[in-house]
N, C-alpha and C positions, 0 to 999 in steps of 0.2 A: 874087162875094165870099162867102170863105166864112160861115156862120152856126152858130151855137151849136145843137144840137136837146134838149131837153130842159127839164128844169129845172136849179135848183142843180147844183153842184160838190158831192160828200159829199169831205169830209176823210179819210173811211177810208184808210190805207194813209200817211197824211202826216203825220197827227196822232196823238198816244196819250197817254195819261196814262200819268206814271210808273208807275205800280203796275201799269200792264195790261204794260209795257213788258219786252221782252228782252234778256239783256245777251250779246253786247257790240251785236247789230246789234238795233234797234229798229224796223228800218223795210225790206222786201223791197227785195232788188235788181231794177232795173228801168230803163225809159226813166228817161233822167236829163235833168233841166231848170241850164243853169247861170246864175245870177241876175247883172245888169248890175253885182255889187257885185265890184269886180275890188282893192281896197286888197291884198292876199295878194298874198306875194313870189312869183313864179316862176323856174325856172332861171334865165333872164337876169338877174333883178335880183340876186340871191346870187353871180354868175358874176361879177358884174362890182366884189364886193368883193375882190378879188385885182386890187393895183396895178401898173398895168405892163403889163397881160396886156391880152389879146384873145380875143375870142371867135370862132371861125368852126364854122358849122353845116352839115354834108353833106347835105340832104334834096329829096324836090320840092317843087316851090315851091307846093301846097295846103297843105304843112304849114307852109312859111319863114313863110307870112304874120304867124300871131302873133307870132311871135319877131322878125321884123324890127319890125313895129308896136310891139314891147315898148322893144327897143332907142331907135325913134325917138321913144318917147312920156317916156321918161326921159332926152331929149336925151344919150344914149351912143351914138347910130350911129359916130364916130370910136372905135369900139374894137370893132364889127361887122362881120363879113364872113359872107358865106354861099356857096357849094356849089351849084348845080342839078343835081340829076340827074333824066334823062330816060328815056323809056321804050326809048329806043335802049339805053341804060346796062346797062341788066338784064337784055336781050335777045342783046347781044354779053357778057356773062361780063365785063365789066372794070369791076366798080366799085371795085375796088383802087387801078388807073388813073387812074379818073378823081379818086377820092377824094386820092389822091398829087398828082396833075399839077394840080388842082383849086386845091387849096392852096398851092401849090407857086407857081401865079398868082401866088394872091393875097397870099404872104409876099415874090414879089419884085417887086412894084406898092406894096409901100409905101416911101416916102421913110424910115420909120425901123423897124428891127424890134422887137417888142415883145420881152419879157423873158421872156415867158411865153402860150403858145397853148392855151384850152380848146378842144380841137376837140371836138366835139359829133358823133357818129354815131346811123345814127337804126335805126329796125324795120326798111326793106330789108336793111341790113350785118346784120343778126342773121338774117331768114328768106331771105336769099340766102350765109348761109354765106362773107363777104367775111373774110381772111385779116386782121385790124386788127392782130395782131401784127407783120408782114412791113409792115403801112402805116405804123404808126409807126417801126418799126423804119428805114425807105429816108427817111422826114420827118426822124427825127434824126439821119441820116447824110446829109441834103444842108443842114441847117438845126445844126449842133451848138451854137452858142448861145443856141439857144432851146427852153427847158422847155416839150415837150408835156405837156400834162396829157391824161388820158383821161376826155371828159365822152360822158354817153348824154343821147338825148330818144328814148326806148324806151316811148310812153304803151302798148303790149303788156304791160309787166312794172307795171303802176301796181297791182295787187290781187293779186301774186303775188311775193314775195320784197321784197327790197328795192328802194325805189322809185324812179325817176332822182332826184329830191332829194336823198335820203338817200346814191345813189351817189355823187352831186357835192358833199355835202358832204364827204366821204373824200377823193373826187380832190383838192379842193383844196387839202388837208396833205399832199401827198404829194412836193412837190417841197423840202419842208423837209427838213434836213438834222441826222443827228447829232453836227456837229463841235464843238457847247458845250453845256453844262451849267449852268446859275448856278442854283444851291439856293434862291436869293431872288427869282426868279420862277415865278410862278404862269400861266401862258396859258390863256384862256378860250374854247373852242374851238366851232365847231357852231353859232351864234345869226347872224342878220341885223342886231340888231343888239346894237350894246353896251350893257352894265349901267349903270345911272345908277349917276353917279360917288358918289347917298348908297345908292346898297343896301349891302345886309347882308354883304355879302361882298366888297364894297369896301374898306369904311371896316375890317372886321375885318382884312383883310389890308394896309391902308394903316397901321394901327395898328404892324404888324411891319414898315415898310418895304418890303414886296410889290412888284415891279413884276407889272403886269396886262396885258399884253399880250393886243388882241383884234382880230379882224381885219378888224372894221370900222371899226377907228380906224388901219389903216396905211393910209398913202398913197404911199411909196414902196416898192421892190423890195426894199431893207434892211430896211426898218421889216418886211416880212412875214417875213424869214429869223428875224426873233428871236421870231418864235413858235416856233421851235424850240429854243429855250433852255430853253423852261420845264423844270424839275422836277418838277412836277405839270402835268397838264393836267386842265380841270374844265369837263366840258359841262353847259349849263342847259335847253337848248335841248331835247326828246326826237326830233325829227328828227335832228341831230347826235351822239347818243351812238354812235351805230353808226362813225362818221367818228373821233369822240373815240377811240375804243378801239385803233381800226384804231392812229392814230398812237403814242398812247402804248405800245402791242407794239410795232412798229415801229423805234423808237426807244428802245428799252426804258425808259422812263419810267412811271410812276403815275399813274394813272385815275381819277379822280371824278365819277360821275354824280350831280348835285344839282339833279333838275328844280326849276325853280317851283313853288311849292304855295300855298296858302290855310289852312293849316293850322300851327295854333300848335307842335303838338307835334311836325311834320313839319319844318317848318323848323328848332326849336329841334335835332333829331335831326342835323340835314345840315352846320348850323355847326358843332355838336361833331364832326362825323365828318369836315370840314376843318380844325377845331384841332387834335384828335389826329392826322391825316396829318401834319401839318406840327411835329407836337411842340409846340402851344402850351400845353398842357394839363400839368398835373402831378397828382400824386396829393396833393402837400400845397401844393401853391401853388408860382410858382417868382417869379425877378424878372425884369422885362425891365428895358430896359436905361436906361429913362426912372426905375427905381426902384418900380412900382407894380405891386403881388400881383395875380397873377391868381389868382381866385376860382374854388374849384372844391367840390367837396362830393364824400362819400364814394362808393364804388362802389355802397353797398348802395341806398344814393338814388336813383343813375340818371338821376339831373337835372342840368344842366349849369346853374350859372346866370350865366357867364361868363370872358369874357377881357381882361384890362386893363381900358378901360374899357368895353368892353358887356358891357352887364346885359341877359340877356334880359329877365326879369320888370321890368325899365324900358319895353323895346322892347314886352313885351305890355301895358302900363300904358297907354302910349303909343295901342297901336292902338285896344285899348278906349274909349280918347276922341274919337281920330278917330269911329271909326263909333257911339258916341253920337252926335256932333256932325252928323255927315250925314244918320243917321237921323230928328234930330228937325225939321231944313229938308225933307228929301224927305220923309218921316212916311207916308202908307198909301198912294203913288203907283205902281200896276203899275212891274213892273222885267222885260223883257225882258234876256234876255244870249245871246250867242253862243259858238262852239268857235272861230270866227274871231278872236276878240279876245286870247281865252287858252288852251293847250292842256287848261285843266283847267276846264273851263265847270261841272260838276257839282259840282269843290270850292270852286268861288267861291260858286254859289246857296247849296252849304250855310252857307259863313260867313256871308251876307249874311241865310238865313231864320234864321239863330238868335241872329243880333243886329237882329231884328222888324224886317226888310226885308218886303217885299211883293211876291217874286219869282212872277211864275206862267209863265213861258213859258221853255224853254230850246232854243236851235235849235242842233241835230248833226243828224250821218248815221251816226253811229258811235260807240261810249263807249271811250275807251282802257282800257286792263287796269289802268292804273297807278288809276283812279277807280272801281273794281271796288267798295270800299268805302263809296264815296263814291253811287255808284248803290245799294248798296242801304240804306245807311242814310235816305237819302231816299226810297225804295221803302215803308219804315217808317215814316216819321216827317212826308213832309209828300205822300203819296199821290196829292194831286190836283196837282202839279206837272206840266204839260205841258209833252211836248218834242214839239216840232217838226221834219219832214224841211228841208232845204235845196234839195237838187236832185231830192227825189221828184217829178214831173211836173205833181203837181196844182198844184205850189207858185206854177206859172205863171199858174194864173186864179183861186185863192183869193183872197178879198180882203187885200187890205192897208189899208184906210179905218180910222180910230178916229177916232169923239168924244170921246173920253178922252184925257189927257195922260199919256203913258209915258214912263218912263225908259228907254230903249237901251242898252245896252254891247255894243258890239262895231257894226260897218257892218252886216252882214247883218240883227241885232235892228234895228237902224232902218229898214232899206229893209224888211223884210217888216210890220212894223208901222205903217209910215207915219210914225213918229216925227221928229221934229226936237231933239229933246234929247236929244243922243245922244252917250256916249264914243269919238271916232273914235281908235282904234288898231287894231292886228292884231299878234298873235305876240307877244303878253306886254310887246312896244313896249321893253323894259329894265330893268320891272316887274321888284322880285325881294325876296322874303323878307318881314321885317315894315314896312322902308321901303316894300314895294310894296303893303301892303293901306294904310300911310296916304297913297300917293298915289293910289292908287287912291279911296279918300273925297274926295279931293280933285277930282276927276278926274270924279267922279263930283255932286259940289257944283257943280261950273262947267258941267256941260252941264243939270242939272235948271235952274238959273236962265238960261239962256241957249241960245236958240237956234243949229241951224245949215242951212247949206242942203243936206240929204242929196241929193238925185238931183244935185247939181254933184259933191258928194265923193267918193262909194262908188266912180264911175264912176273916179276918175282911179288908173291902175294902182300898184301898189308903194307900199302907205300909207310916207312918211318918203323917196321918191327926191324929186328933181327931176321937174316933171311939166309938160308943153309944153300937155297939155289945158286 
């Protein structure tokens, strides 16, 4: 049995305080540790928001394993098929063949065809030079009623270009069509999941009659073609802008990138920049059609302070109460939070430490560009904030034990903390705008007074699938 030689684990290299800290990478690339905390969607779980469809995977079977494991553990193995290839495969020059004839099987083994096939190619078709143009090409000439789509699981390209996510969130609008238009829909494109039906960019676009079309609420093969109707398409997601863009050129349609944010004047910025896209806005007010002014103020102001009936400066009224109110139940209790939870984990601590939160731990591997500000204002202003590695190596024998009762947000701040009061979501969960910092209070109220079982949860894959664990 192995044994430990030394003393302590030093934190060096895993741990830093802000201020000591680098931006955008804070922490040396290196052996990587990945922590049992598996809630984060993966290809399969996002592949399999596209209804109708099927998934089949080209790889050998060291790699098939998680991905079939993923499939069976979110009870979707009936919409799973995989590929074997062998070391004969690569040695005789035909993984064209086999990739063709492969599928070819398995699309005439099923009693019904699907609608739609994400076939999945993996790193040997890229460094054996396999012709997937000519493969798809001979697929939708022996198969013509069924849309291949073109999915990668390329983990070669994960730190270089765009990342297979990021690819397969593109692939998946791409079998949409330009043959409607309807001016009064909005399509929400790039997210896992969809926006609570009270965010901010609901209720603003429900006010105008909007339909929202978003791809985690079709369930049928139709219900997804009209995400191509939209007239705007508007990604919230920062994995899916790249996806978002692709389609809106494509189609030639209009583009709205509106991340999530934590930020009053950042959000207030993003719904005016979707009012005036959509012409809700006037210079001197106009009427809709209920009868009731929107409110707007001069150019020189620069302030927006609404549309029919949202009032920002209501909405920011509003939040300031929420987060007193949270504040003074939670009151000086440590607040871990994670990048897992939100993709803006830097500009959450900010709002949280300057409405006398008690944040001291942030856990990334990485700072996005878009929190550039957001890192160094806190590099300023609250210095001794530390962030922590995720998959840096040490992370594996560092303690995680606390006498202390901590606040969590996100699955990873809980399992690395030991925490049981913890916000289990991932990926913003549908969080958005000023509704999502007072659910977020909310959210945040219910797990500080209430326990949960963290090592049964983190563990169960695709925080919000169905999960057989």
């Amino acid at each position: 049995m192995l044994k430990r030689v030394g003393g302590e684990i030093s934190e060096e290299g895993a741990v830093i305080s802000i201020k000591e800290a680098s931006f955008p990478v804070p922490f040396k690339a290196g052996l990587e540790f990945n922590s049992p905390v598996h809630g984060n969607w993966n290809i399969v779980h996002t592949g399999m928001l596209m209804p109708e469809a099927r998934q089949i995977y080209v790889c050998a079977d060291n790699c098939m394993r998680g991905v079939v494991l993923t499939a069976a553990e979110m009870n979707a193995a009936d919409r799973f098929s995989f590929v074997i290839l062998e070391e004969e495969n690569l040695l005789n020059g035909n993984l064209e063949d086999i990739t063709i004839e492969g599928v070819s099987d398995v699309l005439n083994r099923l009693p019904q065809k699907p609608k739609a096939v994400l076939l999945f190619t993996v790193c040997l078709h890229h460094f054996l030079g396999c012709d997937l143009e000519m493969v798809y090409h001979e697929l939708e000439n022996r198969f013509p009623d069924i849309c291949f789509v073109r999915c990668y699981m390329d983990p070669i390209m994960q730190k270089h270009g765009l990342t297979p996510d990021q690819k397969l969130r593109k692939a998946m609008y791409d079998p949409l069509k330009p043959d409607k238009k309807d001016p009064h829909t909005v399509t929400i494109t790039g997210s896992d999941f969809a926006l609570d039906e009270t965010s901010d960019l609901k209720r603003l676009l429900r006010a105008y009659d909007y339909k929202m079309p978003e791809m985690p609420e079709c369930h049928t093969w139709e219900e997804y073609q009209r995400l191509g109707e939209g007239s705007l398409f508007v990604t919230v997601y920062p994995p899916g802008k790249y996806g978002g863009e692709m389609l809106a050129e494509r189609l030639k349609r209009k583009h709205l990138y509106l991340p999530g944010s934590w930020n009053y004047e950042e959000i207030r910025g993003e719904l005016q920049k979707l009012a005036e896209t959509l012409n809700l806005l006037g210079n001197t007010g106009t009427e809709d059609k209920t009868g009731s002014e929107n409110r707007t103020v001069s150019d020189t102001e620069n302030k927006w302070i609404g549309v029919g009936d949202f009032s920002v400066e209501e909405e920011i009224r509003k939040c300031e109460e929420a987060l007193q109110n949270a504040r003074v139940l939670i009151g000086d209790t440590p607040i871990a939070l994670d990048y897992l939870f939100h993709p803006r984990p830097l500009g959450l601590a900010k709002l949280l430490l300057t409405h006398g939160f008690h944040v001291e731990t942030v856990y990334l591997d990485s700072i996005s560009t878009e929190e550039k500000e957001d890192f160094l204002w806190l590099q300023k202003n609250c210095p001794d904030l530390m962030l922590k590695a995720t998959i840096q190596v040490k992370m594996r024998v560092l303690s995680r034990k606390n006498n202390r009762k901590i606040l969590a947000i996100g699955q990873k701040a809980a399992w690395f903390t030991g925490s049981r009061n913890f916000v289990n979501m991932v990926q913003g969960g549908g969080l958005y705008g000023f509704d999502g910092i007072r659910r977020l209070c909310g959210l945040m109220t219910e797990a500080y007074q209430n326990e949960k079982d963290t090592e049964d949860l983190v563990v169960r894959k695709g925080w919000g699938c169905e999960s057989c664990i």
